[in-house]
MARNU-386990 format. One line per field, with one value per residue: residue in one letter; x, y, z of N, C-alpha, C in turn. Coordinates in Angstrom, 2 decimals, padded with zeros to 5 digits. Layout:
code <- [a,...]
n.px <- [X,...]
n.py <- [Y,...]
n.pz <- [Z,...]
ca.px <- [X,...]
ca.py <- [Y,...]
ca.pz <- [Z,...]
c.px <- [X,...]
c.py <- [Y,...]
c.pz <- [Z,...]
// end
This chain:
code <- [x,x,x,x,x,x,x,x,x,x,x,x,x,x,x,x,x,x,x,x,x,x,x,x,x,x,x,x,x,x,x,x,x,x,x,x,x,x,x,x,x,x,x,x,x,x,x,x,x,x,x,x,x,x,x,x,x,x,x,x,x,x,x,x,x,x,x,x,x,x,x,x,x,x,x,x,x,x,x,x,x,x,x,x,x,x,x,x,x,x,x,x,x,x,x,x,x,x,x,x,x,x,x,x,x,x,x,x,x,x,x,x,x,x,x,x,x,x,x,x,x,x,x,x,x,x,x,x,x,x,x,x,x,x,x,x,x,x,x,x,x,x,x,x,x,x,x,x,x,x,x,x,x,x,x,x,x,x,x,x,x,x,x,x,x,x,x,x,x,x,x,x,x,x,x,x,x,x,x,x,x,x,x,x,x,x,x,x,x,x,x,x,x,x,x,x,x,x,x,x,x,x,x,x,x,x,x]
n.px <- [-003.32,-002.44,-003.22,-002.18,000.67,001.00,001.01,-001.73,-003.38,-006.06,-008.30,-010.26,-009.31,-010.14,-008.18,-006.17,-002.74,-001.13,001.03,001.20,000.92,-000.48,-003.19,-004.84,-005.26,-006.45,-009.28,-010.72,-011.33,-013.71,-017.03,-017.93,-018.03,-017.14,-016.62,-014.89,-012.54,-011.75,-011.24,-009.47,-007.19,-006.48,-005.74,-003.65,-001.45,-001.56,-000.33,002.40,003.01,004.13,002.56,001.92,001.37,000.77,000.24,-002.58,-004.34,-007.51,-011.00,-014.03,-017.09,-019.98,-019.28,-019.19,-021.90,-022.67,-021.90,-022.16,-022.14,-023.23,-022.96,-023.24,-023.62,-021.53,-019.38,-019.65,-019.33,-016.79,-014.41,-015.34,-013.53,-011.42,-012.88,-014.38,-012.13,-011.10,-013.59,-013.46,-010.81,-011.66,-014.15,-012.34,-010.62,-012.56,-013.68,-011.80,-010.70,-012.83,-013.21,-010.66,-010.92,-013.14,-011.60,-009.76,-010.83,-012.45,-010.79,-008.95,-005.93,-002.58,-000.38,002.23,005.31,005.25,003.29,000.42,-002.63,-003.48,-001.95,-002.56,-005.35,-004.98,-003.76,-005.93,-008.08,-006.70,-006.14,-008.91,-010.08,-008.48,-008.90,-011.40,-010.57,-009.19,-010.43,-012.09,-010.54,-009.21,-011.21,-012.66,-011.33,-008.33,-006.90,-009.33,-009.64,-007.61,-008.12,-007.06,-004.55,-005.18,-003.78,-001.00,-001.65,-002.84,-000.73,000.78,-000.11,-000.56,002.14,002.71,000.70,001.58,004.00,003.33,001.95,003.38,005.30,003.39,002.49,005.11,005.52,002.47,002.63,005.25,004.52,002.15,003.68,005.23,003.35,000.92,-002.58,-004.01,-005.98,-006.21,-003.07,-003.18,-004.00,-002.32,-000.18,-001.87,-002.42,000.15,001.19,-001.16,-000.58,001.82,001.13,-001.08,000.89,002.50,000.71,-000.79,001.87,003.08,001.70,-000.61,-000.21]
n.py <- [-006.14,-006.79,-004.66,-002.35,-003.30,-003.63,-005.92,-006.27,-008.55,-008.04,-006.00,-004.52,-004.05,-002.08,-000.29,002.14,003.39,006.70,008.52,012.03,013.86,012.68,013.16,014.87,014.19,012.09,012.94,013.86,011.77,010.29,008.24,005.66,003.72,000.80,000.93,003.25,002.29,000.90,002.65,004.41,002.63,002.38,005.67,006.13,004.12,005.72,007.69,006.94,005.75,003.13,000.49,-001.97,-004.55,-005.64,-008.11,-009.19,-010.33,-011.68,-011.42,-012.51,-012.02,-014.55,-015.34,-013.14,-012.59,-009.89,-008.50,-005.92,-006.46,-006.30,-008.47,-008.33,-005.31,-004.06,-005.23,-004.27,-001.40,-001.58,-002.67,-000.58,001.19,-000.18,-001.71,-000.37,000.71,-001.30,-001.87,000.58,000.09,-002.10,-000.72,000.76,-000.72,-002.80,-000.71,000.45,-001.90,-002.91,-000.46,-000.86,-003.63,-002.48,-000.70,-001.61,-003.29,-001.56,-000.47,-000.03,-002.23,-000.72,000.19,000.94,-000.33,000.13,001.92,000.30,-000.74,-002.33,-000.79,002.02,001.67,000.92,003.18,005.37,004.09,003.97,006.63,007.63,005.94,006.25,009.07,008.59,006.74,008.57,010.26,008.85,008.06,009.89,011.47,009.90,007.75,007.86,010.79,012.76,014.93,016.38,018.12,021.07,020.37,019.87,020.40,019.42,016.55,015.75,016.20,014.36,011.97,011.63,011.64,009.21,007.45,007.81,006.92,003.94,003.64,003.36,001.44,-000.30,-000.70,-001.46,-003.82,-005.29,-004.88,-006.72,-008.71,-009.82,-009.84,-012.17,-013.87,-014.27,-013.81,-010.89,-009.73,-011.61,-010.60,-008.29,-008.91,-010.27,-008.33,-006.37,-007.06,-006.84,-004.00,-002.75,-003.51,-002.06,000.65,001.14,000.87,003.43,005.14,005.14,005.78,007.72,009.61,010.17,011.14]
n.pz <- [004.51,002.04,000.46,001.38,002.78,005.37,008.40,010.02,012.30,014.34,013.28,014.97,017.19,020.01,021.55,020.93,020.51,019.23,017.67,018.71,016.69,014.69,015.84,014.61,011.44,012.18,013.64,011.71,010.78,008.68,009.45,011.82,015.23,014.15,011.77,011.46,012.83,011.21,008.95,010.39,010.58,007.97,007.34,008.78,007.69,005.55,005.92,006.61,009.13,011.01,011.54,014.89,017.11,019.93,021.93,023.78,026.81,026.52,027.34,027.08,027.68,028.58,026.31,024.33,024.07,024.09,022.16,019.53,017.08,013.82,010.91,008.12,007.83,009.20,008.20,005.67,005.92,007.17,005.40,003.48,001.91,000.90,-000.66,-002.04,-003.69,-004.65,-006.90,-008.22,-009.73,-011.47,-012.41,-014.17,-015.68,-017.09,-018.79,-020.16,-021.40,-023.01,-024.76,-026.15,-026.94,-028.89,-030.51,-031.20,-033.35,-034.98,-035.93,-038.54,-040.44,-040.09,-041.83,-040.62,-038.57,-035.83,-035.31,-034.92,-035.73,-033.31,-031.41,-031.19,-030.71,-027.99,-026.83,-027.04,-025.81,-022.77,-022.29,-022.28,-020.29,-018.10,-017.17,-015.78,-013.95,-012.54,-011.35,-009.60,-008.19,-007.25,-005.83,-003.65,-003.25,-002.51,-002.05,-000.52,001.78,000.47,-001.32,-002.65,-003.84,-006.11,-009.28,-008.86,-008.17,-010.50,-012.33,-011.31,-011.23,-013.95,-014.96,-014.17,-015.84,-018.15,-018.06,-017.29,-019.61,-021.95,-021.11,-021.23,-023.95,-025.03,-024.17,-024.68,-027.59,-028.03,-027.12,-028.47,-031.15,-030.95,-031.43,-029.81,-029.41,-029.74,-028.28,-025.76,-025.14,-023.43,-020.79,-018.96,-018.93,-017.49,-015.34,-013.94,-014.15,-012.97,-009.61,-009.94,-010.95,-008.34,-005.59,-006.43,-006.45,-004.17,-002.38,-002.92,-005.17,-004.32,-001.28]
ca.px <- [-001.92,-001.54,-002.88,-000.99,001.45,001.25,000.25,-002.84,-004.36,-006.92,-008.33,-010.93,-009.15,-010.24,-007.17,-004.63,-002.04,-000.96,001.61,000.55,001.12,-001.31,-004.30,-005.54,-005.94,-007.93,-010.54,-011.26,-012.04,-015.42,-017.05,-018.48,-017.77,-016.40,-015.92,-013.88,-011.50,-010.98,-010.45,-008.42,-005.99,-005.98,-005.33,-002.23,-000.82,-001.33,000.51,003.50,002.78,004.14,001.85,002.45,000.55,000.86,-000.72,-002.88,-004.96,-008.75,-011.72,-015.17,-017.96,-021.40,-019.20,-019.25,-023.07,-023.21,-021.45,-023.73,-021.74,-023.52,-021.71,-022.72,-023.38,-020.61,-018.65,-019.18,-018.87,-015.19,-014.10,-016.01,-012.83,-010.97,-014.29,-014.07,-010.34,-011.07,-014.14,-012.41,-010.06,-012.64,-014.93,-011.76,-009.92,-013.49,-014.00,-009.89,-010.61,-014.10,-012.86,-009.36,-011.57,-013.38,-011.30,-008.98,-011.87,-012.95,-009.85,-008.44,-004.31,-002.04,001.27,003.31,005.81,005.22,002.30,-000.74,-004.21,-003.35,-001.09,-003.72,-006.67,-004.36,-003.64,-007.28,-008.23,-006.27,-006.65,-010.10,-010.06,-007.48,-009.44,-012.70,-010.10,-008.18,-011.98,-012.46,-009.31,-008.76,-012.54,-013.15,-010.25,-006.98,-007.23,-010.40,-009.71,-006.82,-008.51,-006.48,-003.61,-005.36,-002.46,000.31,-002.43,-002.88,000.59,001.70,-000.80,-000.37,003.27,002.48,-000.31,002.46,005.40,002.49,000.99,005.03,005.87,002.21,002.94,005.69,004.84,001.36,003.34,006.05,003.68,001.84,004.91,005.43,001.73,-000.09,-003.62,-004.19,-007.16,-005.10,-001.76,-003.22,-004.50,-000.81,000.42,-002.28,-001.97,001.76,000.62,-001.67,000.08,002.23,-000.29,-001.75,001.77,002.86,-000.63,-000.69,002.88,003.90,001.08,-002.08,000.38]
ca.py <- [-006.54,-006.92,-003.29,-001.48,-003.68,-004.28,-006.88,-006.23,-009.51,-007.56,-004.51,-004.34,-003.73,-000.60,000.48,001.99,004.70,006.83,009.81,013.64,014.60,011.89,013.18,016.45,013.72,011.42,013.45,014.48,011.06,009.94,006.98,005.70,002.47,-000.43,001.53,004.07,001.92,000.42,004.14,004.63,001.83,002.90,006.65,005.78,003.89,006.61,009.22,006.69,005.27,001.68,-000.23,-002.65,-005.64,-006.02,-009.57,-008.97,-011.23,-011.59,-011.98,-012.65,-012.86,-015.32,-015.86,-012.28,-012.39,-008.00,-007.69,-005.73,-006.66,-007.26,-009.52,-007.66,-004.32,-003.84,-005.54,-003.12,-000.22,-002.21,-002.79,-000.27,001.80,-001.25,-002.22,001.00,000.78,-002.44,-001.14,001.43,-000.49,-002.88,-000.41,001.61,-002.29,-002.56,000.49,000.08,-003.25,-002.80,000.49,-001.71,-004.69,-002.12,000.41,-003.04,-003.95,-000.70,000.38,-000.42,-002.53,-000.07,-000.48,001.19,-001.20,000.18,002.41,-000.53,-000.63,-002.48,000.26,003.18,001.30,000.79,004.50,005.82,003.16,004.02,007.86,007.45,005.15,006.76,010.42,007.92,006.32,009.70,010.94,008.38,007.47,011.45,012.29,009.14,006.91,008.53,012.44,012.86,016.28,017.31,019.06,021.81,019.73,018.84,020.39,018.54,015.16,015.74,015.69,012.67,010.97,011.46,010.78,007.84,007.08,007.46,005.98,002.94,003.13,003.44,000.28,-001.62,-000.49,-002.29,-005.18,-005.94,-005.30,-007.67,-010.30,-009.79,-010.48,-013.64,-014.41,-014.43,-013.43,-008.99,-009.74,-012.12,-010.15,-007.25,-009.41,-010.32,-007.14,-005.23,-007.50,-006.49,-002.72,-002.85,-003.67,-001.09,001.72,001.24,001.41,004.47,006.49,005.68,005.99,009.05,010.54,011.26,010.76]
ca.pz <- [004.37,000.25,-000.71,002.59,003.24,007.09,009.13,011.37,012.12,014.66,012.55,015.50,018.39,020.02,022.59,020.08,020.89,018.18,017.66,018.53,015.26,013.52,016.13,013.62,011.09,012.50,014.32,010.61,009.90,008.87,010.39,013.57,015.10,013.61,010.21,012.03,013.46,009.90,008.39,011.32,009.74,006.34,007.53,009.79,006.41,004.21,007.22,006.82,010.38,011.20,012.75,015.44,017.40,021.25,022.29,025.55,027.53,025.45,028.17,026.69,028.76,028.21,024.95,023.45,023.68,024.41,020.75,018.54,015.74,012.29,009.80,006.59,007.76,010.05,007.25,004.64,006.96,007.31,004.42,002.03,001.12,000.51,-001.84,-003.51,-004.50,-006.32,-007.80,-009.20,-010.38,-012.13,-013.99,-015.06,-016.31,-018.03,-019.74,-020.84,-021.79,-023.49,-025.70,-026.51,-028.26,-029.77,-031.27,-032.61,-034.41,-035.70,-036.64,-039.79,-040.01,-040.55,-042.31,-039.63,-037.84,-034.23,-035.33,-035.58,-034.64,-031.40,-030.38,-031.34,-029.75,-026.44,-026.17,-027.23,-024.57,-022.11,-022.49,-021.87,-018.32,-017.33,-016.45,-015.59,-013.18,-011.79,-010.77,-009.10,-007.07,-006.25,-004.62,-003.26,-002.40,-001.57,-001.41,000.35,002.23,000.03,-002.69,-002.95,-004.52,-007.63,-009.77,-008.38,-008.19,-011.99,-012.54,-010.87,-011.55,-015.79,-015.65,-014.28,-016.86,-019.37,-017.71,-017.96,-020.93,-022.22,-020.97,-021.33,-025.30,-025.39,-023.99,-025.10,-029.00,-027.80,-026.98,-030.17,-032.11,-030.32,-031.89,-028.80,-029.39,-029.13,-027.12,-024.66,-024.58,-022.72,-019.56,-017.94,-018.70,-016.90,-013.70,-013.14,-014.20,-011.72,-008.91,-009.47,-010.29,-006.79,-005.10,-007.08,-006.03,-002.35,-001.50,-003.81,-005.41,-003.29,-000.22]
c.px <- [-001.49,-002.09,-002.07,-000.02,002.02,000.27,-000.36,-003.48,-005.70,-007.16,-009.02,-010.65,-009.75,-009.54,-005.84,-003.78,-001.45,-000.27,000.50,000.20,000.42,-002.55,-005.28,-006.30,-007.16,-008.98,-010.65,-012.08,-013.24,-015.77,-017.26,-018.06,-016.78,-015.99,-015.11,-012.81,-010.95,-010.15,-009.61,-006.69,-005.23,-005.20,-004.02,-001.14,-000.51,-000.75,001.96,003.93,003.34,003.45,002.03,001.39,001.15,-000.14,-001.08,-003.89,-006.34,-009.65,-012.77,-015.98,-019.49,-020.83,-019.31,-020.60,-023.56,-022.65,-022.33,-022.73,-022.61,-022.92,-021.84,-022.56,-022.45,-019.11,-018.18,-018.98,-017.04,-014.56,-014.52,-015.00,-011.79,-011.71,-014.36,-013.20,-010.89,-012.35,-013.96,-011.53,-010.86,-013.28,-013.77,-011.02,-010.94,-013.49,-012.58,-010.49,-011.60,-013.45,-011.64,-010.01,-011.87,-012.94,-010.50,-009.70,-012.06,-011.51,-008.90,-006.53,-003.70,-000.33,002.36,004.25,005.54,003.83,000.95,-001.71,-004.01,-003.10,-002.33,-004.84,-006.01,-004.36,-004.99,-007.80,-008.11,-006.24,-007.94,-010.40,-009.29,-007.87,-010.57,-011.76,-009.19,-009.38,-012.29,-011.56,-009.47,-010.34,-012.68,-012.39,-009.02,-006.88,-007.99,-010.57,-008.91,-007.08,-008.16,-005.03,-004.05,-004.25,-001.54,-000.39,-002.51,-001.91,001.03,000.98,-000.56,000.83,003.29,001.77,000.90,003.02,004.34,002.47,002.26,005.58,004.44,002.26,003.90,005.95,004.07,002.11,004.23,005.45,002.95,003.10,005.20,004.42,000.98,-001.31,-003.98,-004.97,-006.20,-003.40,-001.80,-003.18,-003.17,-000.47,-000.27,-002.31,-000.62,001.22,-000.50,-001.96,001.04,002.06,-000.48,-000.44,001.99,001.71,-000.41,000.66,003.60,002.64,-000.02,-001.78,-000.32]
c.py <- [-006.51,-005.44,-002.27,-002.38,-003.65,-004.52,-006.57,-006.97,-009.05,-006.38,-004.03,-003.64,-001.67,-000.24,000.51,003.12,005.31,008.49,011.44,013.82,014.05,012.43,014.35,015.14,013.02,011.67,013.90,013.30,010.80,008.72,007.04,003.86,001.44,-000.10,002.60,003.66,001.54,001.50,004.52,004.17,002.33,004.36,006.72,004.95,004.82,007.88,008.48,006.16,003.89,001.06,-001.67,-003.44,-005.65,-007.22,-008.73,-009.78,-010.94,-011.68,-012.12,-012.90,-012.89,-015.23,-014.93,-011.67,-011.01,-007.78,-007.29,-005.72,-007.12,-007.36,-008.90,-006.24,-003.84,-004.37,-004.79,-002.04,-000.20,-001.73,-001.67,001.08,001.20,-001.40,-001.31,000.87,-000.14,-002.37,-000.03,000.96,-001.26,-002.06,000.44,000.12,-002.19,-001.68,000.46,-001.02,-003.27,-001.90,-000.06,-002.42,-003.45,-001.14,-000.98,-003.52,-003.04,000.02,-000.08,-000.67,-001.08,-000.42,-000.04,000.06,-001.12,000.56,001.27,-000.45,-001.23,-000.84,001.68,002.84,001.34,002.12,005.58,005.19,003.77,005.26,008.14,006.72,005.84,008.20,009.22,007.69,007.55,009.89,010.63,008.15,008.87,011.75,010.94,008.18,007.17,009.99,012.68,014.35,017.40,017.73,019.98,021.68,019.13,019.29,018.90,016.70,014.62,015.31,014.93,011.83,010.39,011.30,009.97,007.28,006.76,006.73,004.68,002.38,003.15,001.90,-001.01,-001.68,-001.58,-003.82,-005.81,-006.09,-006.09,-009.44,-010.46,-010.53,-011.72,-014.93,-014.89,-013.57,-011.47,-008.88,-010.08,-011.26,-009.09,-007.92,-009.34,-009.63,-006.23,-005.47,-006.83,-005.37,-002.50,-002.06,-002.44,000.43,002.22,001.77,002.69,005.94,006.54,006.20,007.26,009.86,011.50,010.96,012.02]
c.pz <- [002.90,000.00,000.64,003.06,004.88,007.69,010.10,011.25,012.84,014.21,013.79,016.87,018.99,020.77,021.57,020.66,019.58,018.48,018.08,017.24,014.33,014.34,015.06,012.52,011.44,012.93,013.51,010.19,009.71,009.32,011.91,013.91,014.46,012.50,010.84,012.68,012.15,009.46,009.21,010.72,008.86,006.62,007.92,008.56,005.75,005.39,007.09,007.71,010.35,012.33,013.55,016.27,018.76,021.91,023.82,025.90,026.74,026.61,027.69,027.75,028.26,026.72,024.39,023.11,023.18,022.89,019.92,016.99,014.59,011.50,008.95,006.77,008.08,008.85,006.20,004.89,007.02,006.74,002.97,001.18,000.28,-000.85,-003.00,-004.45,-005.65,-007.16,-008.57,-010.10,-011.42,-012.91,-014.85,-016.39,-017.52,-019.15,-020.29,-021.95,-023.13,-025.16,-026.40,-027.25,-029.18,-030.96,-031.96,-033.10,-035.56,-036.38,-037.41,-039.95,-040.47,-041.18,-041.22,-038.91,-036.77,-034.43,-035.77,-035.26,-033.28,-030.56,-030.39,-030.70,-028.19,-025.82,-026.27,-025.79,-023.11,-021.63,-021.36,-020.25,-017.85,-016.46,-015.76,-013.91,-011.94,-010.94,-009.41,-007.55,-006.30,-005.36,-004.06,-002.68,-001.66,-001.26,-000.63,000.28,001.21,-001.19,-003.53,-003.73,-005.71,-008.41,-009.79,-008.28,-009.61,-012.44,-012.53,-011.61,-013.24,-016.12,-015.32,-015.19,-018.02,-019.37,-017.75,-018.93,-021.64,-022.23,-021.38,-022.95,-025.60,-025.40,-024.42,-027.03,-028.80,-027.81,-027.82,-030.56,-031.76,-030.70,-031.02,-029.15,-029.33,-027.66,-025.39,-024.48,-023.77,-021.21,-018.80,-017.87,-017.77,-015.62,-013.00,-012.87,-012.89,-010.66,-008.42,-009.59,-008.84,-005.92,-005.25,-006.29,-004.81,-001.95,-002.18,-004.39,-005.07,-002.04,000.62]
// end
């Protein structure tokens, strides 16, 4: 529900119905089981699909005993593209974050008014995670099959990087000036950024 934005309180169910025109994808997907109904989800999101909830009578019998469900495996089977995303997100934050202290250390004030070592460590920084982070998102989280669109994936993807790093510039130097910490003025800014990163990719760029 918060990184696709719709409500499926049962991810599990297995009686779904689903357009003609979404079946090509999904008999591509990968997965068996209980991780294939998840990727099922995610797939039907990223097609543009609205998904919908029909309450129907539940019957269990001896209590669910026949379920061969396991809690972690069956879990990360679930969840493990979900898991990805925000691991992705995490070592690219890192490696941002990491190369940001260190280039504002190593790199000497400058007299410039806009031009300062913050701002030069931010975009060195950011440079750098930013392919680490394309790599990652395009073979592994949202493209998958569509390989043949790297071009046009490249593209989007780096005017977004800018249109970003454009506005996280001005901000993280805004909040400087205010004499908030360098270290600390990146953190709030990169939460919003984010947020809308992630939007931007699924719903427009590796659509």
């Amino acid at each position: 529900r918060l990184l696709y934005g719709q409500n499926v309180p049962d991810t599990q169910t297995g009686l779904r119905g689903f357009p003609v025109s979404a079946l090509p994808d999904l008999l591509g997907l990968k997965g068996e089981r209980y991780e294939y109904e998840m990727n099922m989800l995610l797939e039907a999101c990223n097609l543009g699909l609205k998904l919908s909830e029909v309450e129907i009578e539940t019957v269990y019998i001896n209590d669910n005993r026949g379920s061969h469900f396991n809690a972690f495996k069956d879990s990360w089977r679930i969840y493990r593209l979900i898991i990805l995303f925000a691991g992705s997100s995490m070592v690219s934050f890192l490696l941002d974050y990491g190369l940001y202290a260190l280039f504002v250390t190593l790199i000497p004030p400058q007299q410039s008014i806009w031009l300062t070592n913050v701002v030069i460590a931010y975009v060195a920084a950011r440079i750098i995670s930013s392919a680490v982070n394309f790599l990652i998102n395009r073979n592994m989280i949202f493209a998958k099959g569509k390989k043949q669109d790297l071009k046009r994936h490249l593209v989007g993807y780096y005017l977004l990087v800018v249109a970003i790093m454009l506005v996280n510039t001005f901000l993280v130097r805004w909040i400087v000036n205010l004499g908030v910490n360098e270290y600390l003025a990146k953190l709030p800014v990169e939460v919003v950024m984010f947020f809308v990163s992630f939007i931007v990719q699924k719903k427009v760029i590796f659509k």
